[in-house]
Backbone bond lengths (Angstrom), bond angles and torsions (degrees), N, CA, C in turn:
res aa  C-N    CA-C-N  psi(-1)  N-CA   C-N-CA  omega(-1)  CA-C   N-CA-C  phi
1 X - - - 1.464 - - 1.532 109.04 -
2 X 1.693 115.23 133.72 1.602 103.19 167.83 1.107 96.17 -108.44
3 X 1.902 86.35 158.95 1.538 108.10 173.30 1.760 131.51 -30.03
4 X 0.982 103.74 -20.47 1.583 124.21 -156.06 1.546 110.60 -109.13
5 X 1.592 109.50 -17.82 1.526 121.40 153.31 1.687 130.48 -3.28
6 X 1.919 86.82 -79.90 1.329 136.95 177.81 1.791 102.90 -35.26
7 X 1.557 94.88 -52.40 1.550 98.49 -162.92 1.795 123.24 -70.25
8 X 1.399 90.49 119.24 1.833 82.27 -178.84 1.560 113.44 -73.55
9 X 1.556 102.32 147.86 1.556 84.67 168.99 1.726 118.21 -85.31
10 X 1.144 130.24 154.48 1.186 138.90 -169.96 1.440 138.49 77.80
11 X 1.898 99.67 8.40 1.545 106.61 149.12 1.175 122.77 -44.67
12 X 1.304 106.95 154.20 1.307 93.21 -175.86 1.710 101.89 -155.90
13 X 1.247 128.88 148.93 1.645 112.19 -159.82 1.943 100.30 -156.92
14 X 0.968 113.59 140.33 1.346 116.74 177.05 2.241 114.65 -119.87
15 X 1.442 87.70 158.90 1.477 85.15 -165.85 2.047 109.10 -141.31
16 X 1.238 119.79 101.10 1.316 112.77 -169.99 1.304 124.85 -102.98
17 X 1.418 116.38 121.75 1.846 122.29 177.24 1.465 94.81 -107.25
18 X 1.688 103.13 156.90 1.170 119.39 144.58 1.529 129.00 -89.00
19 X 0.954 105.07 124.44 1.800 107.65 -169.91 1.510 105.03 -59.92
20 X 1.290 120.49 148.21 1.508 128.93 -178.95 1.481 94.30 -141.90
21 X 1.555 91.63 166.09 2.069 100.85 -177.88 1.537 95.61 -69.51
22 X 1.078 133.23 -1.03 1.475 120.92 178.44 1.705 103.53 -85.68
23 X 1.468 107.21 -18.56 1.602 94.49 175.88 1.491 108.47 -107.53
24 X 1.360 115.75 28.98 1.800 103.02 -166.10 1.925 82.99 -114.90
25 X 1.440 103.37 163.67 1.735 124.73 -179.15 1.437 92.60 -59.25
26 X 1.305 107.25 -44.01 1.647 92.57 -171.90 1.700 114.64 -61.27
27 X 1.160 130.50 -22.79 1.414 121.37 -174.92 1.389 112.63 -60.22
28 X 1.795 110.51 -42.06 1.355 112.03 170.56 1.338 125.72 -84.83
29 X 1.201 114.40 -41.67 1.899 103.46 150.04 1.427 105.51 -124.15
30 X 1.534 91.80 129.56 1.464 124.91 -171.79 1.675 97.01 -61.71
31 X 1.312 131.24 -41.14 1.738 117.03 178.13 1.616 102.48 -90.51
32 X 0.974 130.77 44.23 1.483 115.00 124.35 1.555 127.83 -135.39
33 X 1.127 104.96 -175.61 1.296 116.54 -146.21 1.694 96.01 -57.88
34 X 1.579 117.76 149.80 1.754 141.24 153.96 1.552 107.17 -59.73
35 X 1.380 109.65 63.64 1.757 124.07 174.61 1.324 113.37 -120.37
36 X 1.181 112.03 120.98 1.800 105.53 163.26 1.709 111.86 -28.52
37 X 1.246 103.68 120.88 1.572 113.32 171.86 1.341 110.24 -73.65
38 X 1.830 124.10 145.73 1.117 138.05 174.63 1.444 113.23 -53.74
39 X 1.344 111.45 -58.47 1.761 129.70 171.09 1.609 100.20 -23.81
40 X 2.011 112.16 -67.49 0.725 115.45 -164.64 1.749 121.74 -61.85
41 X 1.179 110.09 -50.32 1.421 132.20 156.29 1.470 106.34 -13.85
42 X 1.433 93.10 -88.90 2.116 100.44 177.39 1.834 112.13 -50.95
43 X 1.134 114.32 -15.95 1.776 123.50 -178.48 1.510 95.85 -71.65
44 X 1.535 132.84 -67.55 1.151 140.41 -178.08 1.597 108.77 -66.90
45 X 1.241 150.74 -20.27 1.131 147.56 136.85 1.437 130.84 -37.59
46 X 1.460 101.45 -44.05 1.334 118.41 176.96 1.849 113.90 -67.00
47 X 1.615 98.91 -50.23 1.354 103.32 163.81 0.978 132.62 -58.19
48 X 1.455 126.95 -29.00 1.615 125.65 -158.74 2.261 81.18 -91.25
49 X 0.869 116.16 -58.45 1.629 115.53 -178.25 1.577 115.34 -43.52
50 X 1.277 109.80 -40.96 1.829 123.89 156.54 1.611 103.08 -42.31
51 X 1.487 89.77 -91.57 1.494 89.18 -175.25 1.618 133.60 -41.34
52 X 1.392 119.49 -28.71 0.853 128.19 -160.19 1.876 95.44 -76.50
53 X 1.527 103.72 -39.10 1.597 113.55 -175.14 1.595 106.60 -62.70
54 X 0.799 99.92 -54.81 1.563 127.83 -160.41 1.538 89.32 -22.55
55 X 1.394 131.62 -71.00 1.636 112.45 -144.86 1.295 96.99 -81.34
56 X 1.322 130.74 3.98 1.314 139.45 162.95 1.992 130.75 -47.50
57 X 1.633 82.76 -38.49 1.630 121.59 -162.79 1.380 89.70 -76.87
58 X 1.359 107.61 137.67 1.624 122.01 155.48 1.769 122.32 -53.13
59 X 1.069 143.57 143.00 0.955 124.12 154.88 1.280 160.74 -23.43
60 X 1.889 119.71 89.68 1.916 85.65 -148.38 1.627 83.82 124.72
61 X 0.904 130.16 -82.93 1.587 142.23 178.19 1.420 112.32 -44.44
62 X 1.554 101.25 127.04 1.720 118.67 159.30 1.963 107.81 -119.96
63 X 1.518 100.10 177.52 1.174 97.68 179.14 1.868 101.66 -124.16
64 X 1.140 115.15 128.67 1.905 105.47 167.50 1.632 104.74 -105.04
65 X 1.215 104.49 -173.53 1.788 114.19 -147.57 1.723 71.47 -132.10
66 X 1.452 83.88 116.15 1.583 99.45 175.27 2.020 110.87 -120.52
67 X 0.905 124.91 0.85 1.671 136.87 170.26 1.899 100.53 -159.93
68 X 1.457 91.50 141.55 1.501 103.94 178.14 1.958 91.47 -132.88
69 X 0.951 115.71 119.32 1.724 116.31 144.31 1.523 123.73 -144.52
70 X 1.575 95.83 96.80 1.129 113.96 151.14 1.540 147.97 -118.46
71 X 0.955 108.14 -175.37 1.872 105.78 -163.13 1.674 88.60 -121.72
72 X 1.664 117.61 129.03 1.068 95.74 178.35 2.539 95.83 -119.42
73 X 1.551 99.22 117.26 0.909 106.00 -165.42 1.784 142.79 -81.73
74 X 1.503 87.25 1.23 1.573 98.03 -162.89 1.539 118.34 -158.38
75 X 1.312 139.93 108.77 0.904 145.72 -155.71 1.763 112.41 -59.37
76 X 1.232 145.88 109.29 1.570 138.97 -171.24 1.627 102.56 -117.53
77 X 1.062 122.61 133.76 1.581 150.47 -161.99 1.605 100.60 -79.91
78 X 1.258 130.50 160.85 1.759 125.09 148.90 1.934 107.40 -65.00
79 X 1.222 89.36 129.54 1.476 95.21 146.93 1.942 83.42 124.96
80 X 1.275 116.37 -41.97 1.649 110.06 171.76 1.503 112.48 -63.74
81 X 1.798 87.49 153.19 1.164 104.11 -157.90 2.198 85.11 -95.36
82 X 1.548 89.36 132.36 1.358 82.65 158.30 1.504 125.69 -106.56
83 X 1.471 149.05 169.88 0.731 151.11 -166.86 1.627 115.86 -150.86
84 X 1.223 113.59 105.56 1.669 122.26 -168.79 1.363 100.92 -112.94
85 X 1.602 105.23 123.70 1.728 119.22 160.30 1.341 110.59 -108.91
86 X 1.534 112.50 148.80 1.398 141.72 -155.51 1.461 95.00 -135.17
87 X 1.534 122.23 119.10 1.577 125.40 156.46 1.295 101.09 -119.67
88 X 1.021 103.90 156.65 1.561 138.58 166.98 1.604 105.60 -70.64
89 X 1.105 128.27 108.91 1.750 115.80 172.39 1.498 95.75 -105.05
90 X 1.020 127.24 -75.52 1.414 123.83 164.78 1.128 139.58 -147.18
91 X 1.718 138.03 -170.65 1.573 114.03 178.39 1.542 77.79 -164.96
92 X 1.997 77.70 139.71 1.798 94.94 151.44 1.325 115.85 -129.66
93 X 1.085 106.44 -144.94 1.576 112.03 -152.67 1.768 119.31 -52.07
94 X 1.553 122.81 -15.82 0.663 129.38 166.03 1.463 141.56 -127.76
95 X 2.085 103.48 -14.64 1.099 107.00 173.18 1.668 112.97 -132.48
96 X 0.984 116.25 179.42 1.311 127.00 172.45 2.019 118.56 -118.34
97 X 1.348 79.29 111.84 2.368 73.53 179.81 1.396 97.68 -92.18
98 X 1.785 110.15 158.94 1.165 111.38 -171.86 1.713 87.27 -145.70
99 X 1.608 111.21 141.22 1.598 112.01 166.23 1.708 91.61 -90.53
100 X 1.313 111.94 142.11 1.169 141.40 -174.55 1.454 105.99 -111.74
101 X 1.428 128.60 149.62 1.685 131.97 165.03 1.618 94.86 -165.11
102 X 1.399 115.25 154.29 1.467 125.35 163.64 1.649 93.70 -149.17
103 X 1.766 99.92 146.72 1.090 134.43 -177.56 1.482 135.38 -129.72
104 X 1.412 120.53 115.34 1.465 112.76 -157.71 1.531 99.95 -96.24
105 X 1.615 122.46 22.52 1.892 115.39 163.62 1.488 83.11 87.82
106 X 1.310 144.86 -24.10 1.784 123.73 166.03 1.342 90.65 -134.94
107 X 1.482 165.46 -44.24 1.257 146.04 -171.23 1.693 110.06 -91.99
108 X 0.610 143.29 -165.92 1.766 167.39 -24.63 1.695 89.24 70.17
109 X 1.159 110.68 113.42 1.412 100.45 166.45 1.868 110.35 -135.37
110 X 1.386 103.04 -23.15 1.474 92.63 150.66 1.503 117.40 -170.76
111 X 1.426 111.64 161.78 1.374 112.66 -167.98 1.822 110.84 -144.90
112 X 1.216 118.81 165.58 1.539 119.85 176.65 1.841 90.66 158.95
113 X 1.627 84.94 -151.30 1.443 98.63 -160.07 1.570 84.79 -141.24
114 X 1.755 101.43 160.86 1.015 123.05 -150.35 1.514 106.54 -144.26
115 X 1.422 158.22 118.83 1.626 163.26 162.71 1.728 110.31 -105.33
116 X 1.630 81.81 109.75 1.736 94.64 158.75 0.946 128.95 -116.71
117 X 1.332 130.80 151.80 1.439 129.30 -178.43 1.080 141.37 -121.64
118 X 1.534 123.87 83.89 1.396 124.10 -137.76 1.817 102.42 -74.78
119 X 1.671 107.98 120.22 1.172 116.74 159.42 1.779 132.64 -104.98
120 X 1.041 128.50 172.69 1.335 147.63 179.84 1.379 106.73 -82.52
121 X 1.734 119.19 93.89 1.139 131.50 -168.42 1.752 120.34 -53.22
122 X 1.740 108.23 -31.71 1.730 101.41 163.67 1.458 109.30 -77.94
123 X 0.939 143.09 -64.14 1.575 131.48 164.03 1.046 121.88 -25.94
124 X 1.119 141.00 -41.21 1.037 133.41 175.77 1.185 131.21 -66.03
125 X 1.611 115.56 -31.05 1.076 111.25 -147.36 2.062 90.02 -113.80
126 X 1.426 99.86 -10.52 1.717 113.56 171.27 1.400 89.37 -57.20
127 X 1.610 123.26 -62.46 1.561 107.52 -160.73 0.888 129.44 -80.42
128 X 1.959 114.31 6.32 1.768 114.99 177.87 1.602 87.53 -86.83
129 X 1.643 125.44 -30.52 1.551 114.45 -173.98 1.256 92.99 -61.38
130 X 1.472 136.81 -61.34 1.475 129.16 -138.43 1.296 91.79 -67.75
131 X 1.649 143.39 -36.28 1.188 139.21 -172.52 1.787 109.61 -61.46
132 X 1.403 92.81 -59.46 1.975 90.62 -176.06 1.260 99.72 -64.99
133 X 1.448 141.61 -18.54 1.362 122.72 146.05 1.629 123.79 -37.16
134 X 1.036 110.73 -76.41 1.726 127.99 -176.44 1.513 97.28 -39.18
135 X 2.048 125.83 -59.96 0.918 142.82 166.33 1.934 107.97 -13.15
136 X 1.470 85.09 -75.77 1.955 103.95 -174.15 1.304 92.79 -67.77
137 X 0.903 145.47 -26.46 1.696 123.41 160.24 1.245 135.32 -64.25
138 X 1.023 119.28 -23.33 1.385 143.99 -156.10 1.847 87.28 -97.31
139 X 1.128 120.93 -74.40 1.179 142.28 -145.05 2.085 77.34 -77.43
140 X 0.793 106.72 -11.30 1.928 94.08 -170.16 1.527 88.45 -94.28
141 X 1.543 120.11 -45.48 1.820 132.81 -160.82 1.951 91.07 -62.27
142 X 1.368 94.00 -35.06 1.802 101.68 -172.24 1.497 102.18 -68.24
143 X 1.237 130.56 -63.40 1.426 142.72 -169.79 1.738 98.82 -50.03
144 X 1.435 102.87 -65.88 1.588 101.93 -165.54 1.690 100.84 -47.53
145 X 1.719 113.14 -49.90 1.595 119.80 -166.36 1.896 98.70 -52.87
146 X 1.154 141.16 -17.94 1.242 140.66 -141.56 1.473 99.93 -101.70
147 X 2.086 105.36 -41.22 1.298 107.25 -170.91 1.204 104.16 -98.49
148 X 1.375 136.10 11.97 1.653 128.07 149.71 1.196 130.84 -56.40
């Protein structure tokens, strides 16, 4: 059985923040505009499709966001509430697609599709060590080559 079994297609799950200057472009550069950031936008998309999987997942199992395409369409202020839905369109053997939309209560402000990929949280996380291993090697082979 894979992880991804479990998952029906056409769940479907929604998830609502209020935007703060910590999520608008301006927090990270101060000359532009106090707007919900795109970054942020696709961040809360990503979550509500997580969450939505999640009790889906075997024990042990997470999901990461392996393709994002979205369009983000409409400018939203601090203080609106946004509201992001996550469906299930389908999944095979390794991933799960999701139609994505968020809504600030008068726009559509953005929409696309979304792929996660539910993995096995000790595996996974062995091969980000074995990598910052390889990483700290690399970066030591560099240092020593520098002081020759």
């Amino acid at each position: 059985m894979k992880a991804m079994d479990g998952i029906p297609v056409g769940v479907s799950g929604t998830k609502s923040v209020e935007v703060t200057r910590e999520m608008t472009v301006a927090h990270f550069q101060e000359h532009m505009p106090a707007v919900y950031g795109t970054p942020i936008m696709i961040y809360h998309m990503e979550v509500a499709a997580a969450e939505l999987i999640q009790q889906y997942l075997p024990d042990g199992w997470v999901s990461v966001g392996v393709v994002v395409d979205v369009k983000h369409l409409a400018a939203t202020p601090v203080g609106a509430t946004v509201t992001v839905h996550a469906k299930v369109l389908a999944t095979d053997s390794n991933t799960v697609t999701f139609e994505v939309e968020a809504h600030d209560g008068i726009d559509k402000i953005g929409e696309g599709m979304h792929v996660r990929a539910p993995v096995e949280i000790g595996r996974f996380l062995k091969r980000v060590e074995a990598k910052t291993q390889r990483m700290d090697e690399a970066s030591l082979r560099k240092q020593s080559q520098s002081v020759v």
